[in-house]
MARBA-3410 file (N, C-alpha, C, O; in Angstrom, 1 decimal):
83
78.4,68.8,137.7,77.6,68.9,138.9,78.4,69.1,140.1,79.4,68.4,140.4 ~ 78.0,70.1,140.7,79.0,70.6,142.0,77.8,70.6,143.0,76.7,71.1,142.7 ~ 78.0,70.2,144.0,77.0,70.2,145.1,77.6,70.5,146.4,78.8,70.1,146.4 ~ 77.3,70.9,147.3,77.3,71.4,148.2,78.4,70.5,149.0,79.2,71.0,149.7 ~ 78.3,68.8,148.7,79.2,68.4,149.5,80.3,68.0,148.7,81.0,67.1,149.2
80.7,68.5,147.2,81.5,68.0,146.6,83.1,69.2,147.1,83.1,70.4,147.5 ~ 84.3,68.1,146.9,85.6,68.0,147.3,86.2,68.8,145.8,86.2,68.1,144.8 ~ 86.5,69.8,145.7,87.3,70.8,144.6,88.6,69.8,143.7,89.0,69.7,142.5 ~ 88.9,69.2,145.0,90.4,68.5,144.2,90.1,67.1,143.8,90.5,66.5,142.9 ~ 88.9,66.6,145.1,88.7,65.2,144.3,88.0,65.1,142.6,88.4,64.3,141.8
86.9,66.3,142.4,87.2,66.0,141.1,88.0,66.6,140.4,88.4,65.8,139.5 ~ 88.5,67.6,140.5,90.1,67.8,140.1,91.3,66.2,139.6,92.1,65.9,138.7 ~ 91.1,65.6,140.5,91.7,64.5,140.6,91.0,63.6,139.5,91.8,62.8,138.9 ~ 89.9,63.6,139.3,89.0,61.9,138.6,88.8,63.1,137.3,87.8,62.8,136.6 ~ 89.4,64.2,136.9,89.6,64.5,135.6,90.8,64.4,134.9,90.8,64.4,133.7
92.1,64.4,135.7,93.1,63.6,135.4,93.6,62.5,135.2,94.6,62.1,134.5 ~ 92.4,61.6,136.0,92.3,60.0,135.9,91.7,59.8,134.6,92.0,58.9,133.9 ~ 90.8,60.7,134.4,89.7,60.6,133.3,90.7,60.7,131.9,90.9,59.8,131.1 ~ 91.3,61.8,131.9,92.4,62.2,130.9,93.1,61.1,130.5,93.0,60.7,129.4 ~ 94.2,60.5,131.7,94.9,59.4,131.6,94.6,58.2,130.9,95.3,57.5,130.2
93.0,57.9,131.2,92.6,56.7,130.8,92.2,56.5,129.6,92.1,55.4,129.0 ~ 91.9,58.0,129.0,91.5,58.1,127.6,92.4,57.8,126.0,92.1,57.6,124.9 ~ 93.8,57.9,126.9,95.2,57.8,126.2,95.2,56.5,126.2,94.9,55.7,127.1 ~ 95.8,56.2,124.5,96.7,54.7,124.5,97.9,55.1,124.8,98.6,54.2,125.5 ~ 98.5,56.1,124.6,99.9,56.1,124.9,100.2,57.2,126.0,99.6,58.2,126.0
101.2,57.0,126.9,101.5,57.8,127.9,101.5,59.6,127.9,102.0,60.2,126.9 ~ 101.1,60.0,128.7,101.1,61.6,128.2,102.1,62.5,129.2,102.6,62.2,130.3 ~ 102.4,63.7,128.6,103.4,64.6,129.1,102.4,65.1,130.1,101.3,64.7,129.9 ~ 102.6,65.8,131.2,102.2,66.9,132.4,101.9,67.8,131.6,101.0,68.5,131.9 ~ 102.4,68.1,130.7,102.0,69.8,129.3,100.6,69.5,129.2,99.7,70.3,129.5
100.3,67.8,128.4,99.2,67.7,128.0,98.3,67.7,129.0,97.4,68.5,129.2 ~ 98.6,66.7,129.5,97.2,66.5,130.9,96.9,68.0,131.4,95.7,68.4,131.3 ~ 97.9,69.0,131.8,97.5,69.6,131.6,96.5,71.0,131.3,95.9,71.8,132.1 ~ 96.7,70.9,129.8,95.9,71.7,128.7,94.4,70.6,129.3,93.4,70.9,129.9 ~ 94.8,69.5,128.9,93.3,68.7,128.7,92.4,69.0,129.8,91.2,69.2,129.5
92.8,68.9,130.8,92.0,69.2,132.5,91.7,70.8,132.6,90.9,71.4,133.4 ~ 92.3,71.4,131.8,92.4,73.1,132.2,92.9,73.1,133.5,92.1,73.5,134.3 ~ 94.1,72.7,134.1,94.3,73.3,135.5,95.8,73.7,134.9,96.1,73.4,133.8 ~ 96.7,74.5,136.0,97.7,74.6,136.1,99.0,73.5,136.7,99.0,72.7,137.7 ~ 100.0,73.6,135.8,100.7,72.6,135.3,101.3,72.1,136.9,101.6,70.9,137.2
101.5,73.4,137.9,101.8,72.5,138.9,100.9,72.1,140.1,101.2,71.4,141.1 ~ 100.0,72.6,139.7,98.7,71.7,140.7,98.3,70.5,139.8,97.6,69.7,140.5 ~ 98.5,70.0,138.6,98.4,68.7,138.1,99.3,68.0,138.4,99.2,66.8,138.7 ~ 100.8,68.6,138.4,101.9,67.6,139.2,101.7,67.1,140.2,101.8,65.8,140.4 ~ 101.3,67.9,141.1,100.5,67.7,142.5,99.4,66.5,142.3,99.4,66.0,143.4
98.8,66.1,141.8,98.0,65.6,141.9,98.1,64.0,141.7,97.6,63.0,142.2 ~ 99.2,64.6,140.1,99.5,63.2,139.8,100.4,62.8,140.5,100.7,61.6,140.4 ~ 101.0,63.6,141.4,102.4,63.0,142.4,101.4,61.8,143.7,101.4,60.6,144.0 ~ 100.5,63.0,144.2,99.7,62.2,145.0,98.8,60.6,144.7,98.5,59.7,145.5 ~ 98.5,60.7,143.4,98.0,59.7,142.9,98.9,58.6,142.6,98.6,57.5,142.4
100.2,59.0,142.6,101.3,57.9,141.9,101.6,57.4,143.4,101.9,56.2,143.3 ~ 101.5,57.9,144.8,101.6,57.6,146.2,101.2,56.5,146.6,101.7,55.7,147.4 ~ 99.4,56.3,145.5,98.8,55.4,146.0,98.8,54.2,144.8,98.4,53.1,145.1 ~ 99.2,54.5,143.5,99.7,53.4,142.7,98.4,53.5,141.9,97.8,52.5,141.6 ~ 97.8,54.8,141.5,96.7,55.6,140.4,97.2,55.4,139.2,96.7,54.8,138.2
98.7,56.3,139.4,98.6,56.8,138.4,100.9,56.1,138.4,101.6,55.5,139.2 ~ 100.9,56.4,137.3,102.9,55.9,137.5,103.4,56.6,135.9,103.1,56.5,134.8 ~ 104.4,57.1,136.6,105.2,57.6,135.5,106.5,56.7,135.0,107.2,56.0,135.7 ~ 106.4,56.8,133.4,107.3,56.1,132.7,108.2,57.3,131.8,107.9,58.1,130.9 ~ 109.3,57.0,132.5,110.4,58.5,131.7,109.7,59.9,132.6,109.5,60.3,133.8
109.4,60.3,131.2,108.5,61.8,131.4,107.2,61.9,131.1,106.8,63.0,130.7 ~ 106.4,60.6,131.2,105.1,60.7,130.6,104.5,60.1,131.6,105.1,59.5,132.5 ~ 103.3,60.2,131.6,102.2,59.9,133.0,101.5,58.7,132.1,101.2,58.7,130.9 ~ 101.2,57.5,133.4,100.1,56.6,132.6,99.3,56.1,134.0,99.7,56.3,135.1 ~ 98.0,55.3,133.8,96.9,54.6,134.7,98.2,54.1,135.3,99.3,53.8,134.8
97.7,54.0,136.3,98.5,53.2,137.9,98.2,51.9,137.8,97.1,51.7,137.4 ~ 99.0,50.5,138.1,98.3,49.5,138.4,97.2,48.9,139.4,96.6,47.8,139.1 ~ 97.1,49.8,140.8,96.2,50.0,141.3,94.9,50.5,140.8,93.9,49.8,141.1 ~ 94.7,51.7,139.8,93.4,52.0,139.4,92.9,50.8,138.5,91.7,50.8,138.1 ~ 93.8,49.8,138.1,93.4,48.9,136.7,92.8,47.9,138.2,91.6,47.5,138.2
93.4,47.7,138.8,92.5,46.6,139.4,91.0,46.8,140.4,90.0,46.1,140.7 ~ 91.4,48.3,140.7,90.2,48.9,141.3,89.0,48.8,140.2,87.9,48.5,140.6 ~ 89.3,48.9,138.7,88.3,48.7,137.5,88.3,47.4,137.6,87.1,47.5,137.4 ~ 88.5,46.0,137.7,88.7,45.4,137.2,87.8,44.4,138.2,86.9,43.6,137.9 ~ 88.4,44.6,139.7,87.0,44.3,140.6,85.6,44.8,140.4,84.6,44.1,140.2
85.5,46.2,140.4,84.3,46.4,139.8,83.4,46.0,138.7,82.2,45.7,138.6 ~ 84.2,46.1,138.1,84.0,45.2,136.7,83.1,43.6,137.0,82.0,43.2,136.6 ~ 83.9,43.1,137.7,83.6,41.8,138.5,82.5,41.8,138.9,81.6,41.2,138.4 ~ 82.4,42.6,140.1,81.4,42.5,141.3,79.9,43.3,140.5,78.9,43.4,141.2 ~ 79.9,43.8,139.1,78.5,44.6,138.8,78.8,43.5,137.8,77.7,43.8,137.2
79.3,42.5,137.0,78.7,41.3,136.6,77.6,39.9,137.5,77.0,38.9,137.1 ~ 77.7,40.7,138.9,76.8,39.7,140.0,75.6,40.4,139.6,74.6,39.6,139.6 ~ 75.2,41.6,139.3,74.0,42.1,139.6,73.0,41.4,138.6,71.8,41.7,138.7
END
């Protein structure tokens, strides 16, 4: 769904997040990727910017969830057990 007020890169971005999170084990920039269909250096780009804010973090040469996105889940998680 694309709408009128939707951001190109933000979902660009939460399909890399999406990718990442689907993995048990850390993935190469090759894969993410193939998986997202974008080009390999606008996913670096993305994942670089996401590792800025502690999304996403690389270990070696593989990309994994950031410890920031686990606790952004994790409150949520929390706060829609009140409802």
């Amino acid at each position: 769904m694309s709408g009128r007020y939707s951001i190109a890169v933000v979902r660009k971005a939460m399909r890399v997040l999406d990718a990442l999170a689907g993995r048990k084990d850390p993935a190469t920039l090759t894969s993410i990727a193939t998986e997202v269909d974008l080009p390999k250096d606008q996913t670096f780009r993305i994942l670089i910017t996401l590792q800025e804010d502690r999304l996403t973090d690389r270990v070696a040469d593989r990309w994994i969830v950031g410890v920031k996105l686990i606790a952004i889940g994790h409150k949520a998680a929390l706060n829609r057990l009140a409802y």
